[in-house]
C-alpha angles and dihedrals in degrees: 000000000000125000130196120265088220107035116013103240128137117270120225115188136047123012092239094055117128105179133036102227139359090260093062099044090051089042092050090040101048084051096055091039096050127105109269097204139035090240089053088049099050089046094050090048087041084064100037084061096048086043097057100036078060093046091051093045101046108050089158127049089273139004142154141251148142139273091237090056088051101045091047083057095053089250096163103206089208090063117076135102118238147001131232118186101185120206101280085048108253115152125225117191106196143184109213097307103341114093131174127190128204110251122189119277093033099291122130127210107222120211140183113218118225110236 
C-alpha cells in the first residue's frame, strides 16, 4: 500500500501515483519549489521585474528605447541572467529570453532571444 508524499494518506488509483489528490501534489511541489531564503527571494523577484518591464517594452523581436524609460519603470541594471558577447563584440545582458544592449546617447535595443 501506497501512501502520499504529502499527507500520508493511502493512495487508491495507478501503481505509479504519488499523491492522493491534486491538492496534495500542488501543496508538496510548491514546498520543495519555494525560495528557501529572504535574499533568493529578493533576487528571483529582482528578475521577474526586469523580466516583465522588458516584456512590456519590446512587443516585437526587437525594438528601442531609453535608460530613463526603463528606470521610471524600476528596471535594476545588477539584476539580469546571463551574458552574451557576440563575434564583433557587442554585449547582450538577458533575462531568460529577453535581452537588451547599450546603444550610444543613453538608448537600449531591446531583443527576444529564439529558443
Amino acid at each position: 500500500m501506497k501512501a502520499c508524499l504529502e499527507c500520508g494518506e493511502k493512495i487508491i488509483g495507478r501503481e505509479d501515483k504519488k499523491f492522493c489528490s491534486d491538492g496534495c501534489r500542488n501543496a508538496y511541489n510548491n514546498k520543495i519549489n519555494k525560495d528557501s531564503t529572504n535574499y533568493m527571494r529578493n533576487i528571483n523577484n529582482k528578475l521577474r521585474k526586469n523580466y516583465r518591464i522588458l516584456i512590456e517594452l519590446n512587443t516585437e523581436q526587437k525594438s528601442k528605447t531609453t535608460r530613463a524609460k526603463l528606470l521610471s519603470k524600476g528596471f535594476d541594471f545588477e539584476f539580469f541572467t546571463n551574458i552574451l558577447v557576440t563575434k564583433t563584440g557587442n554585449t547582450y545582458y538577458f533575462l531568460y529570453d529577453q535581452g537588451y544592449m547599450v546603444l550610444d546617447n543613453d538608448f537600449y535595443i531591446l531583443v527576444k532571444k529564439d529558443i
